[in-house]
N, CA, C and O atoms as a Tripos MOL2 file, in Angstrom:
@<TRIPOS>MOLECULE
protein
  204   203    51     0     0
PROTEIN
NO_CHARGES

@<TRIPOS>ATOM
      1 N         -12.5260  -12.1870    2.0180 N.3       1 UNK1
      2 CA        -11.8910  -11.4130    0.9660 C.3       1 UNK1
      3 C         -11.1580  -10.2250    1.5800 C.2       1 UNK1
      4 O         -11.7490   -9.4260    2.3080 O.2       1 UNK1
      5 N          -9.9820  -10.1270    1.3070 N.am      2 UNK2
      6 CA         -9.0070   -8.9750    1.6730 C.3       2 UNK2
      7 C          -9.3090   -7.6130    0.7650 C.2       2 UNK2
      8 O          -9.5170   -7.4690   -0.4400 O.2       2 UNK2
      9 N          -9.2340   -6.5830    1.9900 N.am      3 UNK3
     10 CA         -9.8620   -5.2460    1.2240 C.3       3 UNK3
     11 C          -8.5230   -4.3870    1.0350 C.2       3 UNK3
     12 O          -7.7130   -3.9660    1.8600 O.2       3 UNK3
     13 N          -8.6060   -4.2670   -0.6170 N.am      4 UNK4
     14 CA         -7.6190   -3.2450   -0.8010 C.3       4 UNK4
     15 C          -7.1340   -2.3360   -0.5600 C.2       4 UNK4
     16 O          -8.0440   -1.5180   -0.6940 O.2       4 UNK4
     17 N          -6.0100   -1.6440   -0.1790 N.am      5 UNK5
     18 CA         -6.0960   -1.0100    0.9120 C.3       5 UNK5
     19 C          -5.2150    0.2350    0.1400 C.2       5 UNK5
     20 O          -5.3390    1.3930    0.5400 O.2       5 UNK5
     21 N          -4.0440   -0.2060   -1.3430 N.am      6 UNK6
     22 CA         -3.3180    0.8340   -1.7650 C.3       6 UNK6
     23 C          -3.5550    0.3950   -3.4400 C.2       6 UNK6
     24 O          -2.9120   -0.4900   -4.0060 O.2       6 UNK6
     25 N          -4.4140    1.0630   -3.9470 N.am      7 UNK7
     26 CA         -4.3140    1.4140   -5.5150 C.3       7 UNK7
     27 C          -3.2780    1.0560   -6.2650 C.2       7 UNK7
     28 O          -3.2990   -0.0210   -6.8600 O.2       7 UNK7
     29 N          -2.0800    2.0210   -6.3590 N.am      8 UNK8
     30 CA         -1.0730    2.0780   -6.7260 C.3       8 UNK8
     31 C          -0.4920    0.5360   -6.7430 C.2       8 UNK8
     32 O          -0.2350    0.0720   -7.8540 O.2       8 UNK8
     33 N          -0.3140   -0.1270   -5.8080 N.am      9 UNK9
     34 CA          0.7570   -1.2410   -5.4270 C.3       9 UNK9
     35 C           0.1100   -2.3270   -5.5990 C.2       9 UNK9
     36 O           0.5150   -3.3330   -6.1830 O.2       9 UNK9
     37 N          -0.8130   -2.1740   -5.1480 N.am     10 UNK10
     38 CA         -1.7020   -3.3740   -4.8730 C.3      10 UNK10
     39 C          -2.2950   -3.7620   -3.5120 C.2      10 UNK10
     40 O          -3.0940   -4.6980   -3.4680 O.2      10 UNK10
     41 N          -1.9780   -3.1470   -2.4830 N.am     11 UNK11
     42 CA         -1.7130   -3.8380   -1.6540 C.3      11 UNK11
     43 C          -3.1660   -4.2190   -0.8390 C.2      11 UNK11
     44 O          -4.2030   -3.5610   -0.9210 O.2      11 UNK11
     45 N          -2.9480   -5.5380    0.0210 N.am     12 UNK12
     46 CA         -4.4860   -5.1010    0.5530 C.3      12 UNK12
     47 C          -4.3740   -5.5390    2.4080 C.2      12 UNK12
     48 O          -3.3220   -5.6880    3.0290 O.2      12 UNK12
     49 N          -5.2930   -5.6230    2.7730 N.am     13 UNK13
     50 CA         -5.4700   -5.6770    4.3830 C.3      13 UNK13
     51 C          -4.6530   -6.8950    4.5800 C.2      13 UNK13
     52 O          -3.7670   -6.5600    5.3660 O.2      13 UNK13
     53 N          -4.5230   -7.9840    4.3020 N.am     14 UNK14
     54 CA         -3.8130   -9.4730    4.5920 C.3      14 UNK14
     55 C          -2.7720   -9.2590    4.3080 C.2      14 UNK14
     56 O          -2.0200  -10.0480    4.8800 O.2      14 UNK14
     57 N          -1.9240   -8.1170    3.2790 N.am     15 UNK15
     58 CA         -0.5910   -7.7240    2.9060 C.3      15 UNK15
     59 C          -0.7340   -7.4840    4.3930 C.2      15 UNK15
     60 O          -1.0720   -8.4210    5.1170 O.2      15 UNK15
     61 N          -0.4560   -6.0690    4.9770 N.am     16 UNK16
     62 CA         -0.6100   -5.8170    5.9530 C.3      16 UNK16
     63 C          -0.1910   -6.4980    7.0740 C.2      16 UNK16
     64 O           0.7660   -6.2950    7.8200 O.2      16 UNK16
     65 N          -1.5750   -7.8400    7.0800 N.am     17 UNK17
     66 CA         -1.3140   -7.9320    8.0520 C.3      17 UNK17
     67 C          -0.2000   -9.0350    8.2550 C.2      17 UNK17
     68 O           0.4430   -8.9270    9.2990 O.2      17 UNK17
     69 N           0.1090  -10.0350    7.4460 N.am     18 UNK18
     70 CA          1.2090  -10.9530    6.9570 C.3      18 UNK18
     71 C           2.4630  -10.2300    6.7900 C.2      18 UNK18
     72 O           3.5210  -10.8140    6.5560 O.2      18 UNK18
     73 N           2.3740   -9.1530    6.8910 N.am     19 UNK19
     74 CA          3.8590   -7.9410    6.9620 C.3      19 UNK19
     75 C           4.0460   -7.9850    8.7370 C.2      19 UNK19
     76 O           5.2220   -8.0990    9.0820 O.2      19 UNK19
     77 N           3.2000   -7.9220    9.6810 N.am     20 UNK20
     78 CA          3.1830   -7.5630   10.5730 C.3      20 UNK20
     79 C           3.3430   -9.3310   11.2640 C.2      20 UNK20
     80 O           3.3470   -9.4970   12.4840 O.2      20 UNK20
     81 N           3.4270  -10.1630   10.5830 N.am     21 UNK21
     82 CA          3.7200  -11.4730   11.6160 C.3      21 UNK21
     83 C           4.8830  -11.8340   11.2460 C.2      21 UNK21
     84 O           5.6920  -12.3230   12.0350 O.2      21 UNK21
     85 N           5.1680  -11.6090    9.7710 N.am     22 UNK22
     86 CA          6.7170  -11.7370    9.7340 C.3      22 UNK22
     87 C           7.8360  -10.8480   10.2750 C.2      22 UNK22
     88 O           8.7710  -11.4470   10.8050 O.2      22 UNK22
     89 N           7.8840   -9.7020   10.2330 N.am     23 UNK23
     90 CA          8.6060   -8.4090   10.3550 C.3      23 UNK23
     91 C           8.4940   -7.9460   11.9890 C.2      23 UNK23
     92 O           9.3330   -7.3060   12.6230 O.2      23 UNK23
     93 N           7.1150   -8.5050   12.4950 N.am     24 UNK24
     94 CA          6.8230   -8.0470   13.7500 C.3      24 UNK24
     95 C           6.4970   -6.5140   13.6730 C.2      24 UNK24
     96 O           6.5940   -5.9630   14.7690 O.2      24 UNK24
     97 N           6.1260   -5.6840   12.6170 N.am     25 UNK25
     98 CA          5.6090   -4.5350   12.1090 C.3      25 UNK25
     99 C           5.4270   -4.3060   10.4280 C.2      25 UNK25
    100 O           6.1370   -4.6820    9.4960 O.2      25 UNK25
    101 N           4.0780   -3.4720   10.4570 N.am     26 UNK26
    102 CA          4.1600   -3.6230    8.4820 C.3      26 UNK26
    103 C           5.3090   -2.5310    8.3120 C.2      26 UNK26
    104 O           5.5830   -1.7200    9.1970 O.2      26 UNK26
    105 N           5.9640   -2.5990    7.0530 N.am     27 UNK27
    106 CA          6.8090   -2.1580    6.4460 C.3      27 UNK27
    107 C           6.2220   -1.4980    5.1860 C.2      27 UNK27
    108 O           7.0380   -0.9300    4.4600 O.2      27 UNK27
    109 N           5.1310   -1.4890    4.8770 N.am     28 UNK28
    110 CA          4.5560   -1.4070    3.6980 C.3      28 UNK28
    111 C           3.8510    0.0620    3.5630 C.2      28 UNK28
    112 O           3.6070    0.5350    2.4530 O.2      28 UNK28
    113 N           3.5770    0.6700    4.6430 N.am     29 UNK29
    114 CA          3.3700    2.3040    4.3700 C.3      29 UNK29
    115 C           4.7660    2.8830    4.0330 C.2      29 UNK29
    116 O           4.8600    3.3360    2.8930 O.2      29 UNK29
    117 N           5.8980    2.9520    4.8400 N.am     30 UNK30
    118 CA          6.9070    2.6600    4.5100 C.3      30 UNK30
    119 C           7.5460    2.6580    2.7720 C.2      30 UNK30
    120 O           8.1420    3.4810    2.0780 O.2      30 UNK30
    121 N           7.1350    1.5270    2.6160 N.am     31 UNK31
    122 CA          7.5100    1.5840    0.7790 C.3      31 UNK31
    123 C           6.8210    2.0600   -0.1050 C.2      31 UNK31
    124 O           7.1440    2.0860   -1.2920 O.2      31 UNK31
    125 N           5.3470    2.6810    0.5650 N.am     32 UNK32
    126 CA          4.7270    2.9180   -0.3320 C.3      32 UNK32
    127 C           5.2850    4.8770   -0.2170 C.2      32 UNK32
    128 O           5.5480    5.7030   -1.0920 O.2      32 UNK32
    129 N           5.2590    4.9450    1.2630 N.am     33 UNK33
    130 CA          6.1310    6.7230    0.9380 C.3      33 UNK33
    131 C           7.1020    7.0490   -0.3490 C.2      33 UNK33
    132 O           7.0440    7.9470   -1.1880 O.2      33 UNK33
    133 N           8.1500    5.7980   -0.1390 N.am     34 UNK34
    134 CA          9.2430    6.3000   -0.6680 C.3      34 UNK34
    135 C           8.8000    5.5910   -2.2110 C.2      34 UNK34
    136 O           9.7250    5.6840   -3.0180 O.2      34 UNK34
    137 N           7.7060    4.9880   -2.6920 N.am     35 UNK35
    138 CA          7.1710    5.0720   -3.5920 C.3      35 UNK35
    139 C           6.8290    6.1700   -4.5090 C.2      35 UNK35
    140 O           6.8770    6.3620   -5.7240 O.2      35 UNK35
    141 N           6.4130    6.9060   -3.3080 N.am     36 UNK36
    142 CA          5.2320    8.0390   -3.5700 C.3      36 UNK36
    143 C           6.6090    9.1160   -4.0020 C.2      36 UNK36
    144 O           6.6160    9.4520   -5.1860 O.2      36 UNK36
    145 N           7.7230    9.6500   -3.1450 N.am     37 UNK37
    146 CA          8.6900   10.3050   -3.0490 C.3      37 UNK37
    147 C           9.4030   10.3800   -4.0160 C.2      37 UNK37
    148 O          10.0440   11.3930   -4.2940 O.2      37 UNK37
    149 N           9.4070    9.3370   -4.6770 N.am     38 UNK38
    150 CA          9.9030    8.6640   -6.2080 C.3      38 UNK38
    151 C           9.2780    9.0290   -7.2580 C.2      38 UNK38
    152 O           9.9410    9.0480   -8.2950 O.2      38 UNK38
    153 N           7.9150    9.4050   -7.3180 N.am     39 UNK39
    154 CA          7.1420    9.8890   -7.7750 C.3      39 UNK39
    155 C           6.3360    8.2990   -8.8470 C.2      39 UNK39
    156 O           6.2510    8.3380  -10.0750 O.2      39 UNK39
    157 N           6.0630    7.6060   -8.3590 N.am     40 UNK40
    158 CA          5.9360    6.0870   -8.1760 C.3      40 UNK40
    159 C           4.2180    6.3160   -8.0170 C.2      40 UNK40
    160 O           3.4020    5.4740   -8.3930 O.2      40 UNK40
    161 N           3.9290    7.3710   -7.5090 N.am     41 UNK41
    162 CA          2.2250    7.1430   -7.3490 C.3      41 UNK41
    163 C           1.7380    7.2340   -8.0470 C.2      41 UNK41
    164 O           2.1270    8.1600   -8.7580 O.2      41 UNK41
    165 N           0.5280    6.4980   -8.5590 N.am     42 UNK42
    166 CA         -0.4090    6.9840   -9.4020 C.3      42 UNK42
    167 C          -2.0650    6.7130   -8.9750 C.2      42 UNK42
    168 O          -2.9890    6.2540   -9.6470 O.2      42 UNK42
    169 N          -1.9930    7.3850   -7.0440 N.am     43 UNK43
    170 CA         -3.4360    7.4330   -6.7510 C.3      43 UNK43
    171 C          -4.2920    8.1790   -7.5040 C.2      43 UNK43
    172 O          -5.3080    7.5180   -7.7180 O.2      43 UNK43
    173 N          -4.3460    9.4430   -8.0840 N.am     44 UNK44
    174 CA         -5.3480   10.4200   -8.8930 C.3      44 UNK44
    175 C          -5.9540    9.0640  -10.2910 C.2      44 UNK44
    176 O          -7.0650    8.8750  -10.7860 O.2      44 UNK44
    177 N          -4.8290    8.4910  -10.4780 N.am     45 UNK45
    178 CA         -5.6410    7.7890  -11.8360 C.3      45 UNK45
    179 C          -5.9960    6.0860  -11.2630 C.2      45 UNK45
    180 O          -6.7550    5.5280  -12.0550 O.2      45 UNK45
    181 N          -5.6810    5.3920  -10.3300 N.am     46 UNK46
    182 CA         -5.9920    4.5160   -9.6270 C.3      46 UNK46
    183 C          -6.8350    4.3460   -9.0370 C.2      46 UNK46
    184 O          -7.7830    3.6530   -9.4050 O.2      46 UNK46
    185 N          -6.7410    4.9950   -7.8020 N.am     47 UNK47
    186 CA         -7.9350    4.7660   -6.7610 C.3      47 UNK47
    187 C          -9.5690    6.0350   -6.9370 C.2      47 UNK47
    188 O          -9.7870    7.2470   -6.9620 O.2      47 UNK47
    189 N         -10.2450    4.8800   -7.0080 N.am     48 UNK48
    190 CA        -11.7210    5.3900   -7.2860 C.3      48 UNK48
    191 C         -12.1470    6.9050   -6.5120 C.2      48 UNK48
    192 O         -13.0130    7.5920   -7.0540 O.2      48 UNK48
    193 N         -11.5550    7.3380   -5.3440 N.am     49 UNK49
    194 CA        -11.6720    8.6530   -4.3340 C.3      49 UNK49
    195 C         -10.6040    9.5000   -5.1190 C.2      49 UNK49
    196 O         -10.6940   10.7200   -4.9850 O.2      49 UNK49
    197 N          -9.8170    9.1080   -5.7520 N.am     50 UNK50
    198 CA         -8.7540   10.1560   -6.3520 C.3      50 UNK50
    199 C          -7.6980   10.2970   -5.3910 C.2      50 UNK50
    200 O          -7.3080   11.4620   -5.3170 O.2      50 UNK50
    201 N          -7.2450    9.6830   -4.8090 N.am     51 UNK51
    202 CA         -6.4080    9.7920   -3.7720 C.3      51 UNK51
    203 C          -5.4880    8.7660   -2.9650 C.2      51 UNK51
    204 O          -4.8000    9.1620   -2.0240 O.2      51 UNK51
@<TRIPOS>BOND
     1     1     2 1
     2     2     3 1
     3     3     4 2
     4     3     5 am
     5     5     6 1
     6     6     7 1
     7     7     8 2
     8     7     9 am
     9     9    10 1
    10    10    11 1
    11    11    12 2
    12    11    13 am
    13    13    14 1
    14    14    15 1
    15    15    16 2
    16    15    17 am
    17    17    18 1
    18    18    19 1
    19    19    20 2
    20    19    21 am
    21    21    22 1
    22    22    23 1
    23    23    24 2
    24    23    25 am
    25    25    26 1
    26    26    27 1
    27    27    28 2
    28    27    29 am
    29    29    30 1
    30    30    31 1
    31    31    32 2
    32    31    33 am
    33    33    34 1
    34    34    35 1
    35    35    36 2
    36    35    37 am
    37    37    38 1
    38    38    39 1
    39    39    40 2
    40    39    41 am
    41    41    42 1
    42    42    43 1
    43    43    44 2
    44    43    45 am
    45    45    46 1
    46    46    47 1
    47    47    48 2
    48    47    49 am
    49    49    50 1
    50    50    51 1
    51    51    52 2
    52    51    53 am
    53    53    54 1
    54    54    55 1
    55    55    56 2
    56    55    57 am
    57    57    58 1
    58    58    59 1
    59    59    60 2
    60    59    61 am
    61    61    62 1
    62    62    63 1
    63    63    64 2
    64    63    65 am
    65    65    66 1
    66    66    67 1
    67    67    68 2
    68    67    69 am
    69    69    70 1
    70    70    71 1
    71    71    72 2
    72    71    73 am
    73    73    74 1
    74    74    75 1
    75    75    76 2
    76    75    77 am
    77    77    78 1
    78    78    79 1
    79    79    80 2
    80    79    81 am
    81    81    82 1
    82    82    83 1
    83    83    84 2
    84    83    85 am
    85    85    86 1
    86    86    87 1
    87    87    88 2
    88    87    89 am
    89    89    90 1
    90    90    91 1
    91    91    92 2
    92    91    93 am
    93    93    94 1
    94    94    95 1
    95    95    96 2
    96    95    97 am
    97    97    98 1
    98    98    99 1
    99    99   100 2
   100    99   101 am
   101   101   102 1
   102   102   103 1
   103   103   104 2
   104   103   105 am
   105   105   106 1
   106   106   107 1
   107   107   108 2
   108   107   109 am
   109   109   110 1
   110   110   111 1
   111   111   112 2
   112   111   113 am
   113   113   114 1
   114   114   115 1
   115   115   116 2
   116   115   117 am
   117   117   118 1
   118   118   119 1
   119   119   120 2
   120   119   121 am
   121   121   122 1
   122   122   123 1
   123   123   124 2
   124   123   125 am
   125   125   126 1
   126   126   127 1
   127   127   128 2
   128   127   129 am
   129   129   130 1
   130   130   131 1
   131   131   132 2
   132   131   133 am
   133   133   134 1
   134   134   135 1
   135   135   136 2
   136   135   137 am
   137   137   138 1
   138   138   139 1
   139   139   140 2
   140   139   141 am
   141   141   142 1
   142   142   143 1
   143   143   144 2
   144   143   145 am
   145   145   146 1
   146   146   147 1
   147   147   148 2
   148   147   149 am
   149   149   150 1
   150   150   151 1
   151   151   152 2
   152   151   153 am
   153   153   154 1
   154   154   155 1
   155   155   156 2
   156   155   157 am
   157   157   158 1
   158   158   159 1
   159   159   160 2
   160   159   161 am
   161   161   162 1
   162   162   163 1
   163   163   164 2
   164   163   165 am
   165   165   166 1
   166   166   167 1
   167   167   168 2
   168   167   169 am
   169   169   170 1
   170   170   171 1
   171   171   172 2
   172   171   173 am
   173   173   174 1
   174   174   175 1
   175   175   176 2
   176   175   177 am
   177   177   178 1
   178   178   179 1
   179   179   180 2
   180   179   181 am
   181   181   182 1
   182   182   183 1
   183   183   184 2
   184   183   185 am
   185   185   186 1
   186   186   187 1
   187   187   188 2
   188   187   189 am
   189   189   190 1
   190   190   191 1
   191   191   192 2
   192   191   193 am
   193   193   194 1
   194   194   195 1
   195   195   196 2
   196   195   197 am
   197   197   198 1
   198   198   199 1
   199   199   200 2
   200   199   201 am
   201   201   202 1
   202   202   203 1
   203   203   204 2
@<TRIPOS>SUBSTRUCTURE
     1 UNK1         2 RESIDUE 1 A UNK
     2 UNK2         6 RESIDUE 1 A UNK
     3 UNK3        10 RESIDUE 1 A UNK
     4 UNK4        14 RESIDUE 1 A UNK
     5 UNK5        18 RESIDUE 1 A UNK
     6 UNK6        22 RESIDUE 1 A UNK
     7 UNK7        26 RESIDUE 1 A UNK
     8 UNK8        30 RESIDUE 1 A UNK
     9 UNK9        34 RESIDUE 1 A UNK
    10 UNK10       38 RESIDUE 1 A UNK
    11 UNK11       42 RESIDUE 1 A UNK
    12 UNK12       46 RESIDUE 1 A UNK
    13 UNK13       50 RESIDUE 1 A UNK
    14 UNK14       54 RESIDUE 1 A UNK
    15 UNK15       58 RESIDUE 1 A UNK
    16 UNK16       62 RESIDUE 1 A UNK
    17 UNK17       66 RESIDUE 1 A UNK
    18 UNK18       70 RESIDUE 1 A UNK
    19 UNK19       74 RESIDUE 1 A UNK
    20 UNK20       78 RESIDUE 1 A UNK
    21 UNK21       82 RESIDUE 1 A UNK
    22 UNK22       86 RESIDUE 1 A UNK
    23 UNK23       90 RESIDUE 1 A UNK
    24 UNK24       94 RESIDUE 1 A UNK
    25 UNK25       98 RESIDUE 1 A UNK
    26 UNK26      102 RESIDUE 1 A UNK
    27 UNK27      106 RESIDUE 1 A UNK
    28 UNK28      110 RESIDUE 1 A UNK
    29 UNK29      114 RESIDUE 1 A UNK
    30 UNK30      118 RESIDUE 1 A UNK
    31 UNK31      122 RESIDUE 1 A UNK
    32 UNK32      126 RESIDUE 1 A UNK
    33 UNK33      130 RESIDUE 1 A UNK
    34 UNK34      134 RESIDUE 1 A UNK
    35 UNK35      138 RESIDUE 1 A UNK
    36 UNK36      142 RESIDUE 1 A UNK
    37 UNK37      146 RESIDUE 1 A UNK
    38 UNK38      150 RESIDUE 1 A UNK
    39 UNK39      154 RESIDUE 1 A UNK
    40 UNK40      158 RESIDUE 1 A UNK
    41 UNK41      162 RESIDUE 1 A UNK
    42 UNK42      166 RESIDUE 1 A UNK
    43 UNK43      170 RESIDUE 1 A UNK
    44 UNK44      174 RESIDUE 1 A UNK
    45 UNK45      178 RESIDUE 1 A UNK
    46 UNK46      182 RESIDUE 1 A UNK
    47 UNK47      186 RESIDUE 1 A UNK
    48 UNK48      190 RESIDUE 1 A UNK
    49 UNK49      194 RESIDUE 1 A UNK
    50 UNK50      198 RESIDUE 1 A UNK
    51 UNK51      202 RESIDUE 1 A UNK
């Protein structure tokens, strides 16, 4: 089982790492910045740590 890794998006460890065999690097912190920059986050009401 793949451990979730971003609240917001969804994303989890096998995203990750299936980013990193296609791309040859993840891209996915990446989208989740300019997510965040966008104002696109919603860790405080998502993720269980608040964050």
């Amino acid at each position: 089982m793949s451990e979730l890794v971003c609240y917001c998006f969804g994303y989890t460890s096998d995203d990750i790492e299936q980013d990193v065999i296609q791309k040859g690097k993840s891209t996915i912190f990446e989208r989740i910045m300019n997510e965040k920059k966008a104002g696109g986050c919603q860790c405080a009401e998502k993720n269980p740590k608040g964050r």
